[in-house]
FIGU-791717 format. One line per 8 residues: number of its first residue (from 1); for each residue x, y, z of C-alpha. Coordinates in steps of 0.25 Angstrom, whole numbers, padded with zeros to 4 digits. Each point is the difference from the previous one (the first is absolute). Layout:
# FIGU-791717
NUM> X/Y/Z  ...
//
This chain:
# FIGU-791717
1> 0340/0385/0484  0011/0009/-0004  0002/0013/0008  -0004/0014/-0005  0009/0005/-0010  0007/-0013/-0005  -0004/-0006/-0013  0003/-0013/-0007
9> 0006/0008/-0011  0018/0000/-0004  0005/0012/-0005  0011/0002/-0010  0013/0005/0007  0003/0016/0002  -0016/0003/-0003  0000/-0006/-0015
17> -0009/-0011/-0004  0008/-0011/-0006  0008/-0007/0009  0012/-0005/-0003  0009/-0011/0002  0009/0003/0010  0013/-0006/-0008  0006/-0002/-0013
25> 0001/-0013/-0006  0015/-0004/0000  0000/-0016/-0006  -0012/-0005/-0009  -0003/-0014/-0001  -0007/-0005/-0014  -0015/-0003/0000  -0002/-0011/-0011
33> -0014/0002/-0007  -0007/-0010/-0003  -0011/-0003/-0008  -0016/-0005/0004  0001/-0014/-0006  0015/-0002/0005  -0006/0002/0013  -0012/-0008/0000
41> 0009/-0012/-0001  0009/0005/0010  -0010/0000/0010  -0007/-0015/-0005  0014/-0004/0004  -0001/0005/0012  -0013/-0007/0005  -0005/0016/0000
49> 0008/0001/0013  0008/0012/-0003  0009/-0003/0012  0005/-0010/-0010  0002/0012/-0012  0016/0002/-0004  0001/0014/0004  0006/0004/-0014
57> -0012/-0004/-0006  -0007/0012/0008  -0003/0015/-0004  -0004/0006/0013  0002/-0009/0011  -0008/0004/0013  0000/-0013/0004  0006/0006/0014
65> 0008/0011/0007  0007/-0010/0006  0014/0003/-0003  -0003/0004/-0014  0004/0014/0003  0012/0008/-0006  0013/0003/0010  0005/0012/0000
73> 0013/0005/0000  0003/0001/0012  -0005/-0015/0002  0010/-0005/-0010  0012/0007/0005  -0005/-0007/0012  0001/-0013/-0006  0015/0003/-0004
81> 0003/0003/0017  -0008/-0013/0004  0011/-0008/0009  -0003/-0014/-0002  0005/-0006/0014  -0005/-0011/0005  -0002/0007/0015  0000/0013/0005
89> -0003/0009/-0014  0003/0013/-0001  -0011/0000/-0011  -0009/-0006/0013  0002/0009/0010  -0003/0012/-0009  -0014/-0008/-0005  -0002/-0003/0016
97> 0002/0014/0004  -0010/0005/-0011  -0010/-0011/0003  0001/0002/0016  -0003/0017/-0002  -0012/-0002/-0011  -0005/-0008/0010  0003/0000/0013
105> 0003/-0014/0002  0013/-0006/0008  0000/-0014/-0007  0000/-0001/-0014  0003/-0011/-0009  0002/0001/-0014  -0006/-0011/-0008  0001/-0003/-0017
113> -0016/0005/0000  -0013/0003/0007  -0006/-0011/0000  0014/-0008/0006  -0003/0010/0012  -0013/-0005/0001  0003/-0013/0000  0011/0001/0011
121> -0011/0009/0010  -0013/-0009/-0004  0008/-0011/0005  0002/0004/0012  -0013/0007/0004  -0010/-0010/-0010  -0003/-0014/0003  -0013/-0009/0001
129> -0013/0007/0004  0007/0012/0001  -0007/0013/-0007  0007/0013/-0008  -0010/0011/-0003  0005/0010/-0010  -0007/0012/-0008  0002/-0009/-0012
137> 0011/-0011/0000  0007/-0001/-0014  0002/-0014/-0006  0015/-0004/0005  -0005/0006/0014  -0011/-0008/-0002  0007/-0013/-0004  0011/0001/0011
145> -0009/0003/0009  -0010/-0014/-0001  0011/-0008/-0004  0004/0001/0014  -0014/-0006/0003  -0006/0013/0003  -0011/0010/-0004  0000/0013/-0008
153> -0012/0009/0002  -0003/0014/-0007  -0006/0009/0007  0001/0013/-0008  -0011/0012/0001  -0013/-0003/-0010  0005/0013/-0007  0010/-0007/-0007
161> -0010/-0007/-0008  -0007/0012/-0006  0007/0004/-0014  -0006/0014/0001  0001/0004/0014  0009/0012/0002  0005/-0004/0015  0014/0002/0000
169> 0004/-0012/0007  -0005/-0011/-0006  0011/-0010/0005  -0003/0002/0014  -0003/-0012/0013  -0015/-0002/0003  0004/0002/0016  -0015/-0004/0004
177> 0002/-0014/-0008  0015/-0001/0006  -0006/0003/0014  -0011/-0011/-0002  0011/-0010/-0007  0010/0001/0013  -0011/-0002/0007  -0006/-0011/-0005
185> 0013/-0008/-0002  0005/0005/0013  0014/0009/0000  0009/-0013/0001  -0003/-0004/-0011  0001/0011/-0010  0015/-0002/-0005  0000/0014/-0004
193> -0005/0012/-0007  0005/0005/-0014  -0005/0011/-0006  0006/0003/-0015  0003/0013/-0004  -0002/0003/-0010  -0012/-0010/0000  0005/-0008/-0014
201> -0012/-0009/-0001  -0011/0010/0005  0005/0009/-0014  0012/0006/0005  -0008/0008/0010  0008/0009/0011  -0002/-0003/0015  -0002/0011/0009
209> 0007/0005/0011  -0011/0000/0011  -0005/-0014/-0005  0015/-0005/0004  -0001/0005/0012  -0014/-0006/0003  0005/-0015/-0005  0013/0002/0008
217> -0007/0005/0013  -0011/-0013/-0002  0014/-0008/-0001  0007/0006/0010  -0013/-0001/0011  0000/-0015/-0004  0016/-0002/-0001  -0003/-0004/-0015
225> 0013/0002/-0007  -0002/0009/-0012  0008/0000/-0014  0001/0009/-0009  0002/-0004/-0015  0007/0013/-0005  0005/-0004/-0014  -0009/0012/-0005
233> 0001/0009/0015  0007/0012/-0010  -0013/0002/-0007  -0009/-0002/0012  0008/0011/0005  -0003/0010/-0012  -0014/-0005/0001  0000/0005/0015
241> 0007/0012/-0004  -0012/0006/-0010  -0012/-0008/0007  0000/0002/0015  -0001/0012/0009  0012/0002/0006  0011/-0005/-0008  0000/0009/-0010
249> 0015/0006/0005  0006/-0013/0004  0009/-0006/-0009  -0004/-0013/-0006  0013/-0008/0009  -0005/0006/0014  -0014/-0005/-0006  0005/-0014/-0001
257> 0007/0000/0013  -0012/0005/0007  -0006/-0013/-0006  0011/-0010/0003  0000/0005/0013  -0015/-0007/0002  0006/-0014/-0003  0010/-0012/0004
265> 0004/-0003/-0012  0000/0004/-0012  0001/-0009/-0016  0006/0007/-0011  0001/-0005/-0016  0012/0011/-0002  -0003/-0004/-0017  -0013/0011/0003
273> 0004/0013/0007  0015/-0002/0001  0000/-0001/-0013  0009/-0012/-0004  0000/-0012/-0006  0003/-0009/0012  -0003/0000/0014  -0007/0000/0014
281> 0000/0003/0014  -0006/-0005/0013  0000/0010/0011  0000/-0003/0015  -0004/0006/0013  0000/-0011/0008  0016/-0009/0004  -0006/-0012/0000
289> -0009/-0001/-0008  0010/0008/-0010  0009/-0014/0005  -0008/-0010/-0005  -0002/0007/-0014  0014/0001/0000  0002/-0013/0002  -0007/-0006/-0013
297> 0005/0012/-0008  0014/-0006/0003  -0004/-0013/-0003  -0009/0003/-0013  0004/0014/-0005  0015/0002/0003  0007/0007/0012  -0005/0012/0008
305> 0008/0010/-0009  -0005/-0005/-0013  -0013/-0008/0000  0002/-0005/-0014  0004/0014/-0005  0012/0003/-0008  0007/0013/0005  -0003/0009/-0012
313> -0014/-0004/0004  0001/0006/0015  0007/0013/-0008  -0012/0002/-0009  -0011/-0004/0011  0005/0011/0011  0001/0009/-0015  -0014/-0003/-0004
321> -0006/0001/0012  0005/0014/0002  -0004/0004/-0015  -0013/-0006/0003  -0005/0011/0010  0002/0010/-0009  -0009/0009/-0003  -0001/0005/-0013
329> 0003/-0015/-0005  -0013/-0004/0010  -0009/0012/-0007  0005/-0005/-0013  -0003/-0015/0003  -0013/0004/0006  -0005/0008/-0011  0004/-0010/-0011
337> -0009/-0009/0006  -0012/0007/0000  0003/0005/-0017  -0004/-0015/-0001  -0009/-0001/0009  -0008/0012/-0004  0004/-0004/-0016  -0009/-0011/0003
345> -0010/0004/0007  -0003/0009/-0012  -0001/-0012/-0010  -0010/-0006/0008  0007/-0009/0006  -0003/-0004/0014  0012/0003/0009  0003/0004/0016
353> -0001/0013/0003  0006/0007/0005  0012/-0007/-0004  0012/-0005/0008  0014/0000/-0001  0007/-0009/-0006  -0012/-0006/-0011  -0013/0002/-0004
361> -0010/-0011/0001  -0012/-0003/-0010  -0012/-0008/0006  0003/-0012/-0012  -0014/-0006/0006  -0009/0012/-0005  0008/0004/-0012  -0002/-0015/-0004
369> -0015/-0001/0006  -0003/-0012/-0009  0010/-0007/0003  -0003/-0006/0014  0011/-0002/0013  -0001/-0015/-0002  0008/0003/-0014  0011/0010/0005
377> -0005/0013/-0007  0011/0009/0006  0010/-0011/-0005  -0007/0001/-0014  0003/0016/0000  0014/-0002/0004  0002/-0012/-0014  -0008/0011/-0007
385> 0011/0012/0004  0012/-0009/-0003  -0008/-0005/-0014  -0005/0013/-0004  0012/0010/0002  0013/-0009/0006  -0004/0006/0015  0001/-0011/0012
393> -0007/0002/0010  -0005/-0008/0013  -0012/-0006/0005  -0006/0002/0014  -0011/-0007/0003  -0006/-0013/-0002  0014/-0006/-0005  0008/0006/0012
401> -0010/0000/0011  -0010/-0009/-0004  -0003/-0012/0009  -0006/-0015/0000  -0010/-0004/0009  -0001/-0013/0010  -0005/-0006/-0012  0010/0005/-0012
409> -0012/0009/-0005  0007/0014/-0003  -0001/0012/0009  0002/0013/-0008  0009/0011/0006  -0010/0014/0003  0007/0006/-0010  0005/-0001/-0016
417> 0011/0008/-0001  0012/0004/-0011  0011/0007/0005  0008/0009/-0009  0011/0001/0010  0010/0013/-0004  0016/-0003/0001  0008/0012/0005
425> 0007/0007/-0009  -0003/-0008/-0012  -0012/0004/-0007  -0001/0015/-0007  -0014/0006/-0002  -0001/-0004/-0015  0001/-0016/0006  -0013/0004/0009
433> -0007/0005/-0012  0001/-0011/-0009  -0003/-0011/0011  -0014/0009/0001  -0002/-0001/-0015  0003/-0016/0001  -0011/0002/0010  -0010/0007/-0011
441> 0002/-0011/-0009  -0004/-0011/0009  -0012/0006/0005  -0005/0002/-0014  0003/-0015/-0001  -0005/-0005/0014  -0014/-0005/-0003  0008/-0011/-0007
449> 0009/-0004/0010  0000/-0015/0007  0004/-0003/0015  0010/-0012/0003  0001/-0013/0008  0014/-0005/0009  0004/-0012/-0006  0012/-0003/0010
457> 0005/0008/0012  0006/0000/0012  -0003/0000/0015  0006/0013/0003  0000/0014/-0007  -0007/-0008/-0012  -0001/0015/-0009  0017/-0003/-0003
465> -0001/-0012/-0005  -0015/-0005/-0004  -0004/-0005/-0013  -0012/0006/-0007  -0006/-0005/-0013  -0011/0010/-0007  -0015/-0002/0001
//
């Protein structure tokens, strides 16, 4: 629980109340408005996938923080210094040299995303019958993970799946269902450990410090290797920070450090905490293991000194990730999070609490108890949003996670959740406010909502691409 004297509570900057954006607003893009029966046809066209939505066609777009954030300044000055040579950047070795002191790390190699960096790693250490174990796998670690032939298990605390509970950590490793996994699949076969922070599919949840330490000393006992997935790892930090005895004076980059230093590698989406539109990193303890990524990065990526990056991308990686760590922007991005979270919990809606850092997440599956998991209730919320008020949102749950059994009957995921994933930098408070009154109006309405059927999808990460027709 959370030690004597801390609180879950933000406060204003300089003792006042209301907290403010840390910025000014420089370049504005337009925000078309469009009406409810324009956008009910929109999203007929769309199979009621709104994956498949034209963005214009959307009034507040919390679809993802995935490189949906505004650069800074700073960031696109950067973009006018990128030196765009083939081998041997300027614009890398300033992203590398960032990169290696954030985390610690010798080998880094910069990849176009996240989930490229998975892929190059996961090769390597997946395969058939192999097993990863992670607090909660998202859905491209997930994917690239099986597609290997291997076997993704969660293994987060029971904490997580209480709404109300107030424990600070909710996106923590269960380490008793860790121990008894290693040692039921034996060590060899583990192909490594990933604990994600923040933990995006548990709710945004922060992972503590101490938890890290137990999963990586299991690992290291067991010579597991263990990955950190650290495109949030700024605002576990802050989480840290204002949550666990001890770190109160530390600052939120020696925080991270101390928990990069637990790891032997580490998987970064730069388009969330660095702060751009494009970009990611794999980061490498280890030569030779750190040789045969490299290998496959040359071959699918590009060379060691771009990975599939332009060199204004390097410039406003190493920019971001810098800006990233601030302080007052983190108290700011932490605070705009919970005004929503706590906007919502005041209408009635059902939401995680306390909320985490880059979304809040309604619980789609009792806010549309009629409508049963079979029939995709969280997907129905997120058509509703989009209808109702022009805000995309995304589904977790049965869509993402859910499963088929030996005999193609459905498996439902535990959980149906809707994200409202927040962009940095993008959205002003007057934003937050309406998407809570969009809110208002569809739970007046929700007694009359239908669930959906899939009428066509894919293998893999079907949530992107799937068809839906409404029941």
């Amino acid at each position: 629980m959370l030690p004597d004297g801390v609180s879950f509570a933000v406060k204003g900057h300089m003792g006042f109340k209301t907290i403010i954006e840390p910025f000014r607003v420089k370049s504005v893009e337009p925000i078309r408005l469009t009406t409810t029966v324009e956008r009910k046809e929109y999203l007929r066209a769309a199979d009621y996938n709104p994956f498949r939505l034209d963005s214009r066609k959307v009034i507040i777009d919390l679809l993802t923080d995935s490189g949906t954030g505004a650069m800074s300044t700073n960031q696109w000055a950067g973009v006018m210094l990128g030196d765009e040579a083939y081998a041997g950047s300027p614009s890398w070795n300033r992203m590398e040299e960032v990169v290696g002191s954030v985390t610690g790390m010798k080998f880094i190699l910069p990849t176009h995303q996240g989930r490229a960096a998975e892929r190059i790693l996961y090769t390597q250490l997946g395969g058939t019958g192999k097993i990863f174990i992670s607090n909660t796998h998202f859905d491209t670690t997930r994917a690239n993970i099986e597609y290997t032939g291997a076997r993704a298990i969660d293994a987060v605390i029971q904490e997580s799946f209480d709404d109300d509970s107030a424990y600070p950590f909710k996106g923590n490793m269960d380490v008793n269902k860790l121990e008894s996994l290693v040692s039921s699949h034996g060590p060899e076969m583990i192909g490594a450990v990933i604990l994600t922070v923040t933990n995006n599919s548990g709710g945004g949840q922060p992972v503590s410090m101490q938890n890290a330490r137990e999963v990586s000393a299991i690992c290291r006992t067991h010579e597991i290797p263990l990955v950190l997935d650290c495109c949030r790892v700024a605002e576990n930090a802050y989480f840290i920070k204002l949550r666990e005895k001890g770190y109160e004076s530390s600052t939120c980059r020696e925080i991270a450090l101390e928990m990069f230093g637990l790891a032997d590698a580490a998987i970064m989406s730069a388009k969330k905490d660095a702060m751009v539109n494009m970009g990611g990193f794999l980061a490498l303890r280890d030569q030779s293991l750190a040789d045969a990524c490299t290998q496959v990065l040359i071959i699918t990526e590009g060379f060691t000194t771009y990975g599939g990056l332009s060199g204004r991308d390097m410039e406003a990686i190493a920019t971001g990730l810098e800006e990233g760590f601030d302080e007052h922007y983190l108290h700011y991005r932490i605070a705009s999070t919970r005004f929503l979270a706590d906007r919502l919990h005041t209408l009635g809606v059902p939401v995680m609490r306390p909320a985490g850092g880059h979304a809040v997440y309604v619980d789609g599956g009792a806010f549309y108890a009629h409508i049963p998991p079979a029939r995709f209730p969280a997907q129905a919320l997120v058509c509703d949003l989009y209808i109702t008020g022009g805000v995309r949102t995304v589904e977790i749950g049965s869509v993402m996670f859910g499963k088929y059994d030996g005999e193609g009957r459905p498996v439902p995921a535990k959980r149906e959740l809707v994200r409202l994933a927040l962009p940095r930098r993008t959205y002003t408070q007057s934003h937050l406010e309406y998407v809570a009154e969009v809110f208002a109006e569809v739970k007046h309405q929700k007694q009359s909502a239908t669930g959906l059927r899939i009428v066509e999808e894919p293998r893999f990460l079907r949530h992107f691409t799937a068809r839906f027709e409404r029941l």
